[in-house]
C-alpha positions in Angstrom: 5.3 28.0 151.9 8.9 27.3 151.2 10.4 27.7 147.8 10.1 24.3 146.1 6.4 24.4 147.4 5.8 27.7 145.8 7.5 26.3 142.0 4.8 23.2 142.4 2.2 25.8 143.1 3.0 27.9 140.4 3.9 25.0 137.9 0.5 23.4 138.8 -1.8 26.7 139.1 -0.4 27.1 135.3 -0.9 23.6 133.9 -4.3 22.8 135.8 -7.9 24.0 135.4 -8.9 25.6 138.3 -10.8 21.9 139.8 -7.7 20.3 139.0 -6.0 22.5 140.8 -8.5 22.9 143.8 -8.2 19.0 144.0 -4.3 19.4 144.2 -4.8 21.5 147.0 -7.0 19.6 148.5 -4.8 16.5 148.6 -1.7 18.2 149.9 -3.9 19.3 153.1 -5.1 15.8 153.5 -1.7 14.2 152.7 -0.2 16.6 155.5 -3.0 15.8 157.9 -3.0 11.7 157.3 0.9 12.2 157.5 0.6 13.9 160.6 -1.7 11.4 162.0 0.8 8.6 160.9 3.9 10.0 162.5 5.6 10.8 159.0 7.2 13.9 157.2 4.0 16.2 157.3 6.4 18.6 154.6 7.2 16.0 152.2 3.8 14.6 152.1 2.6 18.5 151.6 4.7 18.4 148.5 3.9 15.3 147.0 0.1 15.6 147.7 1.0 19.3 145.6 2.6 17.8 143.2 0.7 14.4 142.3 -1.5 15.5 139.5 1.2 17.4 137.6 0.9 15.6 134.4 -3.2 14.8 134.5 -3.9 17.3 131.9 -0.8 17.4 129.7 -2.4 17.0 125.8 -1.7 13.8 123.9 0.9 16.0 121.9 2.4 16.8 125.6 2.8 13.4 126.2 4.2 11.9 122.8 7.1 15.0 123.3 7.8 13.8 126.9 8.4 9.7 126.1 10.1 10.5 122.9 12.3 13.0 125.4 12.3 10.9 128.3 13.0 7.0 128.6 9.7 6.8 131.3 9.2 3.3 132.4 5.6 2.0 130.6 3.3 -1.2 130.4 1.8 -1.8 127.6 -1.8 -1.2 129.4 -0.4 2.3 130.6 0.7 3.0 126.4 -2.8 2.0 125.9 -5.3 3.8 128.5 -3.6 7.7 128.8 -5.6 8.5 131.5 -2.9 6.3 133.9 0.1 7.7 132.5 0.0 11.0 134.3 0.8 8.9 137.3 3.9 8.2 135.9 5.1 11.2 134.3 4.4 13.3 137.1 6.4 10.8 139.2 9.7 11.8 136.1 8.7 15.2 136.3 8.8 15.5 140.0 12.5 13.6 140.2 13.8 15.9 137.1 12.4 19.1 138.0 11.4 19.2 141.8 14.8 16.9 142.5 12.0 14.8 144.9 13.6 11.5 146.6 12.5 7.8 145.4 10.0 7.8 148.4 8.5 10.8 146.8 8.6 9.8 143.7 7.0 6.2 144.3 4.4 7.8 145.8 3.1 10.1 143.0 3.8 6.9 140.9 1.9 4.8 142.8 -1.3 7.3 143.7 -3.6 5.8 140.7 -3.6 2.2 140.5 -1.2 1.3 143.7 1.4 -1.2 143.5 1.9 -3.9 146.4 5.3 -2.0 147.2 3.6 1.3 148.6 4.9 2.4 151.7 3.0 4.5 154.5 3.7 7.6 152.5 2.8 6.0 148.8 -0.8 4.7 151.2 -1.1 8.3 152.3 -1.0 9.9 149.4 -3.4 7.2 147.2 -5.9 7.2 150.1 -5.5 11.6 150.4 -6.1 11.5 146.8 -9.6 9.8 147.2 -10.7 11.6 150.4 -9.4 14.9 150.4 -12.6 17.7 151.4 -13.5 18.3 147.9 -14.2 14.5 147.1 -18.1 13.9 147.3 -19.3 10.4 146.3 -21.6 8.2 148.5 -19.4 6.2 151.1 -16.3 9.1 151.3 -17.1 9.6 155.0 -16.8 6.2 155.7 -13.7 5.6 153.5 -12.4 8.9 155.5 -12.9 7.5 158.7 -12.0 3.9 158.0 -8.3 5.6 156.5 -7.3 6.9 160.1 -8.7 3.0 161.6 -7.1 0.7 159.2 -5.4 2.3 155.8 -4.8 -0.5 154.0 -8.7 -1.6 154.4 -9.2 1.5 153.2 -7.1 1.2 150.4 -8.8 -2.4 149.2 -11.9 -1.0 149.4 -11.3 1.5 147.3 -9.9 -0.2 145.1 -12.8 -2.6 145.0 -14.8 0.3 143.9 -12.6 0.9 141.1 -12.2 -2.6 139.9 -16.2 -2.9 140.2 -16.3 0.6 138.4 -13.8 -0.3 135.4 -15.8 -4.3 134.6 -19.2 -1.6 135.0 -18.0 0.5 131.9 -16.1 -1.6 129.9 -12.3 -0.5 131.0 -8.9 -2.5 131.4 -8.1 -3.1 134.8 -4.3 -2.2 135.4 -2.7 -5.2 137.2 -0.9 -3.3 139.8 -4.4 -2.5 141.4 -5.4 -6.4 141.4 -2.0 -7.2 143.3 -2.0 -4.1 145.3 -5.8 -5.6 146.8 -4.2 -9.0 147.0 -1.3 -8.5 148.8 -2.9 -5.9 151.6 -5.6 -8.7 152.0 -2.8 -11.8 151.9 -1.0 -9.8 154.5 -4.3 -8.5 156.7 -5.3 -12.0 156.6 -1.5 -13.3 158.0 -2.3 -10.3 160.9 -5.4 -11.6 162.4 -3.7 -15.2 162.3 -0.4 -14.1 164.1 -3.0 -11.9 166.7 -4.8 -15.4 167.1 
């Protein structure tokens, strides 16, 4: 572990409950091992995967003391549904205290609802943080497997989960999801034409 790993682990071990924290670690293997299989920064993805969760458990009163702190970037769905703001604080938090790059940064901001701007490390880590070993939900081997065959399939259908999920019980879904499935099916479909 070098130094700035061991401050995440630290900062998170504190601020987690220990299956929050077991997730984190869990992520930052799978991040480092989906990075690795990728050809990408197998460190970097180790810290982001560390780091993504940061802010999921900060209280409400956490939260109203960062924004009025912080100018952090926020739809009106995100003001609305605090469960999808960690995303974003985390990704402020990282920058300010863990001085992580905008690829870094995007990535933790991006690993809840995705956003059609992900690059391969904002894929890696939304897809590690749905598959990582302590994940256990009915198709996770398959969405496991289907992440080292075709990522972005792997990132529509899991988002098709979520959508399906969210009309199930009642929730908002965030729009960046919707055009996040779009786009990765738009440009899928343009793939298979240019192969043809």
């Amino acid at each position: 572990m070098n130094n700035l790993e061991e401050q995440i682990n630290a900062d998170i071990k504190e601020k987690l409950t220990e299956h929050r924290y077991k997730h984190s670690l869990g992520v930052m293997k799978k991040a480092e091992e989906l990075a690795k299989f990728y050809g990408l920064d197998e460190k970097k993805a180790r810290l982001i995967g560390l780091a993504h969760d940061i802010a999921k458990q900060m209280t409400s009163t956490e939260i109203d003391e960062y924004l009025s702190k912080y100018k952090v970037d926020l739809d009106e769905i995100e003001i609305d549904n605090r469960e999808l703001l960690h995303a974003k604080i985390g990704a402020d938090i990282c920058k300010r205290k863990y001085n992580f790059d905008e690829q870094m940064v995007n990535a933790v901001k991006y690993h809840t609802t995705g956003n059609p701007n992900m690059d391969m490390m904002a894929k890696i880590i939304f897809m590690a943080d749905k598959i990582e070993e302590n994940r256990d939900y009915d198709d996770v081997e398959e969405r496991r497997q289907l992440t080292l065959k075709n990522i972005d399939m792997a990132i529509v259908e899991t988002i098709n989960y979520t959508i399906r999920d969210s009309i199930d019980r009642g929730k908002i879904i965030h729009p960046d999801s919707i055009q996040t499935r779009n786009y990765l099916l738009k440009n899928m479909s343009k793939r298979k034409e240019h192969v043809l």
